[in-house]
N, C-alpha and C positions, 0 to 999 in steps of 0.2 A: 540486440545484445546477444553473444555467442558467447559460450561458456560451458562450466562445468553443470547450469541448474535450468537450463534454457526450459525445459518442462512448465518450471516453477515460474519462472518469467513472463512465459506465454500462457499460461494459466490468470497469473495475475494482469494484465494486462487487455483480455477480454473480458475477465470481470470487469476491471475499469469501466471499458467502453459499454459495453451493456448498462453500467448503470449511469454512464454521465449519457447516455440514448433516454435513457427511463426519466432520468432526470430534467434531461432537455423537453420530453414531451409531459410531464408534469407541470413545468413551469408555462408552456404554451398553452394546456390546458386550464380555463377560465375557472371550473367547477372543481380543482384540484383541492385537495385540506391542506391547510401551510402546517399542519405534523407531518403529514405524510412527506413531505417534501424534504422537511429539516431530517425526517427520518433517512431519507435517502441521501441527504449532502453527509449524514452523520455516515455511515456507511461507507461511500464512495471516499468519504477524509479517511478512516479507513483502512480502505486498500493500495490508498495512496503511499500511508507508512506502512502497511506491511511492504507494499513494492519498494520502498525507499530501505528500509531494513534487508529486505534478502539481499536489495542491488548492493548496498555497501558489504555485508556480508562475502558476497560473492566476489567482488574486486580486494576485498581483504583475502579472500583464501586463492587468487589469484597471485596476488603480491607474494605471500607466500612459496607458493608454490613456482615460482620467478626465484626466488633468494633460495630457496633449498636447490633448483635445477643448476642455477651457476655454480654457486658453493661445489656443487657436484661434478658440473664440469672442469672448475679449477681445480679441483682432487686428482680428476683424473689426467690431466692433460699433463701434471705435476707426474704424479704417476708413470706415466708415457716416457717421459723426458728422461727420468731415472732409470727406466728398462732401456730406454736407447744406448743411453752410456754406459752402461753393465757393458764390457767386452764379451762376446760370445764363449761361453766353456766349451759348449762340446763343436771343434771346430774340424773335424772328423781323426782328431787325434790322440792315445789314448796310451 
């Protein structure tokens, strides 16, 4: 994902992995306490929704910023269109 918060992305996203690593070798090990484990699924759930909240987030202020950019360019292109057809004043005669 490429964006305006890619930081925050990639931030969240090795947390992830790190703890579904942690978690994968909790559940292999035999001697593991099932708190500690639930503690870690509770966690890893999570950072799931924080990653699912920025990422909607982030496509929300993308969208955004898509509808202000056209808007923008439709202004201007309107713009354009009305200085073409303006006859030139100063057409070196005076």
């Amino acid at each position: 994902m490429q964006g305006i918060e890619p930081k925050v992305h990639t931030s969240l996203t090795s947390r992830m992995e790190y703890f579904r690593v942690v978690l994968q070798e909790a559940v292999d090990e035999t001697d593991s306490q099932t708190s500690d484990i639930l503690l870690k699924i509770s966690e890893l759930d999570e950072l799931y929704k924080d990653y699912l909240l920025n990422k909607r987030n982030l496509e929300k202020s993308i969208r955004n910023y898509r509808e202000y950019h056209d808007d923008l360019r439709k202004k201007l292109t309107t713009r354009l269109r009305e200085l073409r057809k303006k006859p030139k004043r100063n057409n070196g005669n005076t």
